[in-house]
C-alpha positions in Angstrom: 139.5 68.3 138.0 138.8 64.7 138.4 136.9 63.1 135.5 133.3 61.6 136.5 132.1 58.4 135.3 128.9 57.3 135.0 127.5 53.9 135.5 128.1 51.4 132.1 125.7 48.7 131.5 128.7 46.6 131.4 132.6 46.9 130.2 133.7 46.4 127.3 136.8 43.7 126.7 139.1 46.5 126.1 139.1 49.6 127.7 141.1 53.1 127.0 143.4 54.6 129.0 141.2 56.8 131.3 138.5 53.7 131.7 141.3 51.5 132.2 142.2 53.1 135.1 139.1 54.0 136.5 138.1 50.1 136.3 141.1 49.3 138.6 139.9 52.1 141.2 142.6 54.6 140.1 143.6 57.8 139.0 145.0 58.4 135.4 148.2 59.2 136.7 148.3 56.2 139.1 147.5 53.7 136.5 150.1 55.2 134.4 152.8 54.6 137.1 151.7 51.3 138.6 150.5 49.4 135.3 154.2 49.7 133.7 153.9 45.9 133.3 150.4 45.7 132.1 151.0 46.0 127.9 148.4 47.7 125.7 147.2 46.8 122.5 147.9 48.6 119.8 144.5 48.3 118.0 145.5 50.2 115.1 146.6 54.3 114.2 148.5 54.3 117.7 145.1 53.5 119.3 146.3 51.8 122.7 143.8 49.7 124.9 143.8 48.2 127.6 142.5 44.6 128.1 140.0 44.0 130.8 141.6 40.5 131.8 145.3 41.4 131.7 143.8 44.4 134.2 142.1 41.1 136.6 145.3 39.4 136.2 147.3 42.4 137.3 144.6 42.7 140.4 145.0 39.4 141.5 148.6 39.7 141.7 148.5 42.2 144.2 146.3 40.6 146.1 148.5 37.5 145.8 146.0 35.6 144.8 146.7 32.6 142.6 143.0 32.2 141.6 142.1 33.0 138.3 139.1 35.5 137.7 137.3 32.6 136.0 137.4 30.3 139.3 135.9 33.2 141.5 132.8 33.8 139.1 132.5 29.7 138.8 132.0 30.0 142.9 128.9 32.4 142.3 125.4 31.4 142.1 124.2 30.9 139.1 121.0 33.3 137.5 117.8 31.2 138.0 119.8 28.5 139.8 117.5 27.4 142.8 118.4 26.4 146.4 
């Protein structure tokens, strides 16, 4: 059965296995298989996580994209920011 995940406030820098995946639109298994070259940190007692910007980096790669993720938010408008 497919795990459900509910809405987060915001995600956190790294990310675990399952929420690493579901971040990049994926199932567990499909992360797993496609992400080979996409390293986790080891963040201590064989903890592994995922970092959310190595995950953009990967995304734009696909996309071939040679933007980074910083120069697509710089092209949004800014909160408060009038006309």
């Amino acid at each position: 059965m497919a795990r459900k995940f509910g809405p987060l406030p915001s995600w956190p820098r790294l990310l675990r296995r399952s929420y690493a995946a579901a971040y990049c639109g994926l199932a567990a298994p499909t992360f797993k298989r496609l992400l080979r070259d996409v390293r986790p940190l080891d963040v201590g007692h064989g903890l592994l996580r995922w970092d959310r910007y190595d995950l953009d980096e990967w995304i734009d790669r696909q996309k071939g994209d040679a933007a980074s993720v910083e120069a697509y938010f710089m092209t949004l408008p800014k909160i408060g920011a009038s006309g």
